[in-house]
C-alpha positions in Angstrom: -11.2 -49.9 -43.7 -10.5 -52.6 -41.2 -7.5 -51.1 -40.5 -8.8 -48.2 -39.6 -11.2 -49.3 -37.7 -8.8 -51.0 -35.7 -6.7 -48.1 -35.0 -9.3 -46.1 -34.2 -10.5 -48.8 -31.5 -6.9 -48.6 -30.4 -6.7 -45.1 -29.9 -10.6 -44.7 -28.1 -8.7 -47.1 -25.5 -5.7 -45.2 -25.0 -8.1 -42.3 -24.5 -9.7 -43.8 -22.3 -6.9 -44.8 -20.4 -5.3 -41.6 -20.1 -8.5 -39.5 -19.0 -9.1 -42.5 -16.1 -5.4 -41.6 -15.3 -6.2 -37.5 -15.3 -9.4 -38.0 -13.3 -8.2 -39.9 -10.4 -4.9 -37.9 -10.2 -7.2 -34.7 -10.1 -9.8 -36.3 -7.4 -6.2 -36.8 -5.2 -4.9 -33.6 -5.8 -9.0 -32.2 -4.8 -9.2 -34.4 -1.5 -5.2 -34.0 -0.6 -5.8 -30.1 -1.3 -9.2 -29.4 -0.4 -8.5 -28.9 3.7 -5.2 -29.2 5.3 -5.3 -29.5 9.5 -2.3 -26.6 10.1 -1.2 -25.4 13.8 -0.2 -21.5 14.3 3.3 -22.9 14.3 3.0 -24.7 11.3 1.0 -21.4 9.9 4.2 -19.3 11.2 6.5 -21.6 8.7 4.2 -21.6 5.6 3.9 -17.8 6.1 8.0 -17.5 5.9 7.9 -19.4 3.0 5.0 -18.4 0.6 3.8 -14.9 2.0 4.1 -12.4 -0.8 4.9 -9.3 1.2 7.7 -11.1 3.3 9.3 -12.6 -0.3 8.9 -9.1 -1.7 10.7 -7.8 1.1 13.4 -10.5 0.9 14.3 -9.7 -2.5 14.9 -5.8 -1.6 17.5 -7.0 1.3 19.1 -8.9 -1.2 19.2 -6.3 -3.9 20.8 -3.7 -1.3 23.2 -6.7 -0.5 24.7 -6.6 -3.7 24.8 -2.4 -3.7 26.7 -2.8 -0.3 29.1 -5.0 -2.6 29.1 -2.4 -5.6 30.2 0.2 -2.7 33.2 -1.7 -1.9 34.4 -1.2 -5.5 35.1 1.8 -5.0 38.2 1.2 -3.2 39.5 -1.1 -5.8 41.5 0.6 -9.0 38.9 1.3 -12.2 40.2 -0.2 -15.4 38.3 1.0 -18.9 38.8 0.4 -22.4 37.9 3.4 -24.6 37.7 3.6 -28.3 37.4 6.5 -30.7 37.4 7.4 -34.1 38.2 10.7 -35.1 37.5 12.9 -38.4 38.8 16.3 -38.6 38.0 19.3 -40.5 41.4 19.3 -42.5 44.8 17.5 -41.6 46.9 18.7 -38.8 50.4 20.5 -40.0 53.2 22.7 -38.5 54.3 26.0 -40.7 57.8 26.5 -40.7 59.2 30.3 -41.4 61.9 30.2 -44.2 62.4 33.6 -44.9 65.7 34.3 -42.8 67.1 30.9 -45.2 65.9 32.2 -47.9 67.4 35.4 -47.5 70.8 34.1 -46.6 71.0 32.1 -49.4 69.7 34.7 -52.1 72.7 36.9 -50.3 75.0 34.4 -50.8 73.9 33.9 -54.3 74.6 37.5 -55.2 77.9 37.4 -53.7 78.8 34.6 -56.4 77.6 36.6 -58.6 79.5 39.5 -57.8 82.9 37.8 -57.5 82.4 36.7 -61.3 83.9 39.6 -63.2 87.0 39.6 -61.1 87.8 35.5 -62.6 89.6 34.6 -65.5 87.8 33.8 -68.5 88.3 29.8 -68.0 86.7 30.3 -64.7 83.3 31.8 -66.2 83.1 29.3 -68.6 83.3 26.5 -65.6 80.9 28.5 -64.0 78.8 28.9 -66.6 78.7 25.2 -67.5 78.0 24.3 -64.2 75.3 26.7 -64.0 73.3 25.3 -67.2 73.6 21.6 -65.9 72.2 22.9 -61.9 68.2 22.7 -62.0 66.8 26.5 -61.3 65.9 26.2 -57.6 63.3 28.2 -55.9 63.5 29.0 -52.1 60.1 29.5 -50.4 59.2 31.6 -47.8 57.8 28.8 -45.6 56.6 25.3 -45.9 53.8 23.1 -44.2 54.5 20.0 -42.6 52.0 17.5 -41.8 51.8 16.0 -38.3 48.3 14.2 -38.5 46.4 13.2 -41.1 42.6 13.9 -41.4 41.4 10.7 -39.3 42.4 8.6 -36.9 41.2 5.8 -34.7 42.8 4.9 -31.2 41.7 2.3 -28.5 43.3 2.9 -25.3 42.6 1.3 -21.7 42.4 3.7 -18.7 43.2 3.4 -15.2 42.4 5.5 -12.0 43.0 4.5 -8.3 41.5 6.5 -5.4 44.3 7.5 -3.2 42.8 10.0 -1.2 39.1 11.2 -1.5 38.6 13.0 2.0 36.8 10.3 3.4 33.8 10.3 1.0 34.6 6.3 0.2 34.6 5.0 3.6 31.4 7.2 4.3 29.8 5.8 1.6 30.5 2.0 2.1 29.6 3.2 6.2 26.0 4.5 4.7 26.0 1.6 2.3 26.4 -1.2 5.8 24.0 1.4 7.5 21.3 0.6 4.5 21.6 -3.3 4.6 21.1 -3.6 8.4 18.4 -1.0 7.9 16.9 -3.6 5.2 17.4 -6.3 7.8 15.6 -4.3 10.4 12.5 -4.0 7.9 12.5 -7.8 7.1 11.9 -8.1 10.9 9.6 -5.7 11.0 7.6 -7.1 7.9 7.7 -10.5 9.0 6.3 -9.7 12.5 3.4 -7.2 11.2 2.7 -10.8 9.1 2.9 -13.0 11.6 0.4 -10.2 13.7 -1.9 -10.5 11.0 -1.6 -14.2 10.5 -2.4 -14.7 14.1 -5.4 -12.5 13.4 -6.4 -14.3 10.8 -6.1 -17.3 11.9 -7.6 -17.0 15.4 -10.2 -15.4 13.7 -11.1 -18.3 12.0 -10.7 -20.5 14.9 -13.5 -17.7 16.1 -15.6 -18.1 13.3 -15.4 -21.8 13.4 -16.5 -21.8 17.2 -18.9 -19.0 16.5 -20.7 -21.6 13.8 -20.6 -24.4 16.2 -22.3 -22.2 18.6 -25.0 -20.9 16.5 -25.6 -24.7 15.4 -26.2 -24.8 18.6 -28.9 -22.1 19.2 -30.2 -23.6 16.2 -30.7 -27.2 17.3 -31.8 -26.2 20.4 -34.7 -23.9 18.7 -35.4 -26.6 16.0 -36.2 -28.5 19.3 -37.6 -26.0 21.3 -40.0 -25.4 18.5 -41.3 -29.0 18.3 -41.5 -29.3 21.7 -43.8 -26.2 21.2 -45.9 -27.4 18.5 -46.6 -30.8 20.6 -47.8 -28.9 23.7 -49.8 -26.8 21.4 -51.7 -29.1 20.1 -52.4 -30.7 23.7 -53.6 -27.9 24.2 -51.2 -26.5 27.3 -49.4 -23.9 24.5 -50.9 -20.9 23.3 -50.7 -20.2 19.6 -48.7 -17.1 20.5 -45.9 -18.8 22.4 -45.9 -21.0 19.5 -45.5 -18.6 17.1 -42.5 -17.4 19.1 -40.8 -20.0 19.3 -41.0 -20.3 15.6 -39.7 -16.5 14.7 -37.0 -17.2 17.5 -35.6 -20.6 15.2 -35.8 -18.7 12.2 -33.7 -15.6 13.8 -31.1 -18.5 15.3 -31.3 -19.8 11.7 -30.4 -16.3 9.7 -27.7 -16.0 12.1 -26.2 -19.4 11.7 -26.0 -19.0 7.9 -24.6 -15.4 8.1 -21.7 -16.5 10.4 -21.1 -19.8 7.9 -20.2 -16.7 5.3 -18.5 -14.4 7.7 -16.0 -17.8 8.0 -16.0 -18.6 4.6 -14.7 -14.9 4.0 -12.1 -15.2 6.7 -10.8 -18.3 5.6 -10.2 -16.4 2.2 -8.2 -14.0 3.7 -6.4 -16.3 6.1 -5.2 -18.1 2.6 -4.2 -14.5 1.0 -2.3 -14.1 4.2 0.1 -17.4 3.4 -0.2 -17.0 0.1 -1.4 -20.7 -0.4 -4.6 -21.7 -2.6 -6.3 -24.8 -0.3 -8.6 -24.4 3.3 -6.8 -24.2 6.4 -8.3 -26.3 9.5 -6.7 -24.4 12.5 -6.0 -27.1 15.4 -4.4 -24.8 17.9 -7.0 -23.2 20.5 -7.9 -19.8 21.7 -6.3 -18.8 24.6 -2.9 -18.0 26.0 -1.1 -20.9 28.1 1.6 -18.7 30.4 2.1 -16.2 32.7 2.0 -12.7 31.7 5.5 -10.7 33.2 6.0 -7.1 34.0 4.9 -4.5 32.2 8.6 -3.2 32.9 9.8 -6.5 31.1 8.3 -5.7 28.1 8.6 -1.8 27.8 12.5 -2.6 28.1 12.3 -5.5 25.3 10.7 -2.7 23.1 13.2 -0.5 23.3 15.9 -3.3 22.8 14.4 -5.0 20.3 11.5 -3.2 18.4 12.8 -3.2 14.8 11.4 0.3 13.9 13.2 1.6 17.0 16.8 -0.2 16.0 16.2 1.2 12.3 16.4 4.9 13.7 19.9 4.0 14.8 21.3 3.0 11.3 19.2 6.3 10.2 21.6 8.2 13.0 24.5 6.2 11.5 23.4 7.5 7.5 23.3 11.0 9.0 26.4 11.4 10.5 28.1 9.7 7.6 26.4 12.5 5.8 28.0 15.3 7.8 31.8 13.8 7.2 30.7 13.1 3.4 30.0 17.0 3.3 33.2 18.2 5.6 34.9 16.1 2.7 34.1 18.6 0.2 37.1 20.5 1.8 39.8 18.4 1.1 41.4 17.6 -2.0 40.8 14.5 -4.2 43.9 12.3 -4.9 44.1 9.8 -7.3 46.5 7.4 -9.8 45.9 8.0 -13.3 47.2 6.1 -16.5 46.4 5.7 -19.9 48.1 2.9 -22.6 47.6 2.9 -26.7 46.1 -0.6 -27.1 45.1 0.2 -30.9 45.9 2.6 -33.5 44.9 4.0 -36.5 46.8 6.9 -39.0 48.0 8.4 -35.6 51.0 10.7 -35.2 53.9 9.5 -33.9 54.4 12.5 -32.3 51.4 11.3 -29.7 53.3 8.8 -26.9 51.7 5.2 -26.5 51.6 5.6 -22.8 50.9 8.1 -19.9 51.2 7.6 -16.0 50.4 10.4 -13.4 48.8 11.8 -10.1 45.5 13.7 -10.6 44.8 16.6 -7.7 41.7 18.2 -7.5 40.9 20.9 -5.4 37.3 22.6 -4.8 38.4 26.8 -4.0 34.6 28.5 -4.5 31.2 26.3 -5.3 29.4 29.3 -4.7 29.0 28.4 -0.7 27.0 24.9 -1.5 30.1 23.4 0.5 28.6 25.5 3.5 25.0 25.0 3.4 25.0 21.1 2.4 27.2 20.8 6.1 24.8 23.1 7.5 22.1 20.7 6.2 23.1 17.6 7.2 23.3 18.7 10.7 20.2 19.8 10.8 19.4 16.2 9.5 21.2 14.7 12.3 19.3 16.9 15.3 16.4 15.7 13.3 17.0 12.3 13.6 17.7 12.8 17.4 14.5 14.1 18.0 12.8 11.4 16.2 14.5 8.5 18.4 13.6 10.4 21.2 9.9 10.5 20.2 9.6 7.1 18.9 11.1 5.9 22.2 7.7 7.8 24.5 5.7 6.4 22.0 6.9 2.5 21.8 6.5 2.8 26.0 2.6 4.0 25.4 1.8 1.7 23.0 3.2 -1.5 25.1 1.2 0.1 28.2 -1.8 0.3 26.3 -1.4 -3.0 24.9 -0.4 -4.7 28.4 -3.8 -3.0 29.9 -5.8 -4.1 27.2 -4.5 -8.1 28.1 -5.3 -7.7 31.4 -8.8 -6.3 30.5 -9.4 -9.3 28.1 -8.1 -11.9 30.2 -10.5 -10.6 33.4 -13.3 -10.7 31.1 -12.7 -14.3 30.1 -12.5 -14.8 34.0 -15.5 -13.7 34.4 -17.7 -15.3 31.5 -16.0 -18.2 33.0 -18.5 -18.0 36.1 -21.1 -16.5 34.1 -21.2 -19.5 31.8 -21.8 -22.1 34.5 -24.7 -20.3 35.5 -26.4 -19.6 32.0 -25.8 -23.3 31.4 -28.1 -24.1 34.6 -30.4 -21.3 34.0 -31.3 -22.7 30.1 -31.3 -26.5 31.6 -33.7 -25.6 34.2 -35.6 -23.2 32.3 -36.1 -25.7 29.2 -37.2 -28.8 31.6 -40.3 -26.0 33.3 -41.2 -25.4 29.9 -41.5 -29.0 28.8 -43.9 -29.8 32.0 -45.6 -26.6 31.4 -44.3 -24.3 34.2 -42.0 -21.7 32.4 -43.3 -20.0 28.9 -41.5 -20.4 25.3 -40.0 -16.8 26.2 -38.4 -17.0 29.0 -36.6 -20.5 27.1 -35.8 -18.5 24.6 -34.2 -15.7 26.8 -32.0 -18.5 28.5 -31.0 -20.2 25.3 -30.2 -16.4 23.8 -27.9 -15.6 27.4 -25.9 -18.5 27.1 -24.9 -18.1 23.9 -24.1 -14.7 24.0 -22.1 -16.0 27.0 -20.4 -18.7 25.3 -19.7 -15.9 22.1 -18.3 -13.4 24.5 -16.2 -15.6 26.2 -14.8 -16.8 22.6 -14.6 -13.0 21.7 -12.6 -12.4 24.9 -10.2 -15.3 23.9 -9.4 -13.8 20.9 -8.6 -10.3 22.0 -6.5 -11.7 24.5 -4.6 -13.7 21.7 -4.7 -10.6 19.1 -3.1 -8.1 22.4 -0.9 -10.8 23.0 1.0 -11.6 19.9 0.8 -7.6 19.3 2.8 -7.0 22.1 5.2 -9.5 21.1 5.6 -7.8 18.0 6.3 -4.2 19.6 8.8 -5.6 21.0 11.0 -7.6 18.6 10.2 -11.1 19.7 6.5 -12.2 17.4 8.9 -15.8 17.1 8.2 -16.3 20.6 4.1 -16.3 20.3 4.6 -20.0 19.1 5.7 -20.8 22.9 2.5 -19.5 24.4 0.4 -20.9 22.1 -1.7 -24.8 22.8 -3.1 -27.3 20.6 -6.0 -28.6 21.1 -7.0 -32.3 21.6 
């Protein structure tokens, strides 16, 4: 019992040991994971690395890597190993017709036979002695010999090398290229709709996070406006009214400030789904642009250089026209090397050679015109394609203008709030310092207070539309990478 009792103590220690371990490695892993200060460029290289439609997108380049390998096979000679057992119905045998034999010998029987009367008598008696000591022999009229027996088992190894296919190989490893850069194209493409999104995402928080400071704000400045209220009120230079207001206008400013405490709670959610990590993002670079804005020419000829959709129409004209030769192909005739060795065998003839080496031809004469109208359709295919560039060129060029205007639009509005902000700051200080000395009503404080934050929210709203057109642009036209440049931390 002592013993036990001693191993038990041991073993509560060692418990308690190893949970003391587990809770302070879990209270680092909470306080390392629990908020992590990230700048859009950092954001940019976490997205890269951890965003789940950019990884899934990876992994399809990758796999049409490997079938632009598998294309190239094609080329190369195809060596297969084939084996076979066989059972057949009955044994395979070759007749052979006896009858003109048989007759020649039954004639030439009869002539013996004939010439006997005409020996001497000590001939007969040879004759005859020899005759008893011969076996009687019967000649058939045909006999059966057998070439191969009921089964047979055979293992052989095959080889065929293209030689001449019409052009159908080098259209298809041309179609296969065409796919991968396509695939390439699309990671681009992916990876800037992501980084369009992070950047909404995260300047939307940055929004939200100002937007909460600012309705803290409002708050305080209620909270304060309200006391300052009650204290007048009961001096009696306040009228229970304006008191009252001033109390439903703090508890408005309140519901608002809790409401835009969820609205970033539920963007920081999705600014996590965005880069696929599981711990709070602080965002520590600022709203607002930092460079000058070029030509809207500049950018309508970046698009149509560099806008990844755009590019990925080309390899589609490339697919196309490799259809049309794949099709003309269809024409020509099919050459290729073909061999075939006995590696194994089992009860097989040997009548059958061990070995075979040839040329295979193959010529299409009548397919019933499908020849005809699969050319026919891959032109039209082509013409298609053509028109589709075309169209997708207008509309890249009216979606950068419209984008471009709605910059210039955003950053004029934060021009103006600018101005309009200096003045709503004045107009709240002076209207809250009347109010306090009893010369301006709780109204007309609260209609400042309300101005200037809608000032300072429009302002922040105008920020972030600017940002959002901005990176949007980028992304029209191939180059989202280069948002990181325009971007500034804050201090």
């Amino acid at each position: 019992m002592k013993n036990r009792a001693i191993q038990m103590q041991r073993f509560s220690l060692v418990l308690i040991m190893l949970l003391s371990v587990t809770l302070s490695y879990a209270e680092e892993v909470t306080s390392s994971d629990q908020t992590v200060a990230m700048s859009f460029e950092e954001a940019v290289a976490v997205l890269r690395e951890h965003n789940y439609t950019i990884r899934a997108t990876e992994k399809e380049h990758e796999s049409l890597k490997y079938e632009a390998k598998a294309t190239k096979g094609l080329r190369l000679p195809h060596l297969s190993i084939t084996g076979t057992y066989t059972l057949f119905n009955d044994e395979i045998s070759m007749e052979m017709d006896l009858s003109k034999e048989k007759r020649l010998a039954e004639g030439l029987i009869g002539g013996t036979k004939a010439l006997i009367p005409t020996m001497t008598p000590m001939q007969q008696a040879v004759i005859k002695e020899i005759k008893a000591k011969m076996p009687s022999v019967s000649i058939p009229s045909s006999i059966s010999v057998p070439i191969q027996d009921q089964q047979l088992g055979l293992v052989t190894a095959n080889l065929k090398q293209p030689i001449f296919m019409g052009g159908k190989i080098n259209a298809a490893n041309k179609v296969a290229n065409a796919k991968l850069l396509e695939s390439e194209l699309e990671l681009s493409n992916v990876t800037n709709k992501q980084i369009t999104e992070l950047a909404a995402r995260y300047y939307g928080l940055q929004l939200a996070t100002k937007l909460v400071e600012v309705r803290k704000e409002v708050v305080d400045g209620f909270k304060k406006h309200l006391k300052d209220a009650e204290q007048l009120e009961k001096q009696g230079m306040l009228s229970k009214a304006e008191r009252l207001h001033a109390n439903v206008a703090y508890m408005d400013a309140l519901q608002k400030y809790k409401a835009s405490v969820k609205d970033m709670e539920l963007v920081q959610i999705g600014l996590q789904n965005t880069l696929g990590v599981g711990y709070n993002i602080q965002p520590t670079t600022g709203l607002g642009i930092m460079g000058t804005l070029n030509e809207l020419s500049y950018y309508q000829e970046s698009a149509q250089k560099n806008n990844p959709k755009l590019l990925q129409v080309d390899q589609k004209q490339v697919m196309v026209e490799q259809l049309v030769k794949k099709e003309r192909s269809e024409y020509l005739p099919e050459i290729a090397l073909i061999g075939s060795g006995n590696i194994l065998e089992y009860q097989v003839t040997d009548l059958m050679p061990n070995w075979f080496i040839g040329v295979g031809v193959k010529i299409n004469i009548f397919d019933g015109f499908a020849r005809e109208n699969k050319l026919k359709a891959a032109k039209v295919k082509r013409a298609e394609v053509s028109i589709y560039k075309e169209k997708a060129q207008h509309d890249i060029n009216t979606i950068v203008l419209k984008t471009y205007y709605e910059i210039e639009k955003a950053s004029e509005s934060a021009l103006t709030l600018d101005s309009s902000m200096e003045f709503a700051e004045e107009y709240y200080r002076v209207r809250n310092k009347a109010f306090k000395e009893g010369f301006a009503t709780s109204t007309q404080v609260v209609d400042a207070q309300m101005n200037l934050s809608k000032t300072k929210i429009e302002h922040l709203q105008s920020m972030y539309k600017y940002d959002i057109a901005f990176v949007k642009l980028l992304e029209w036209c191939g180059m989202s990478d280069s948002f990181v440049s325009y971007t500034v931390n804050e201090k």
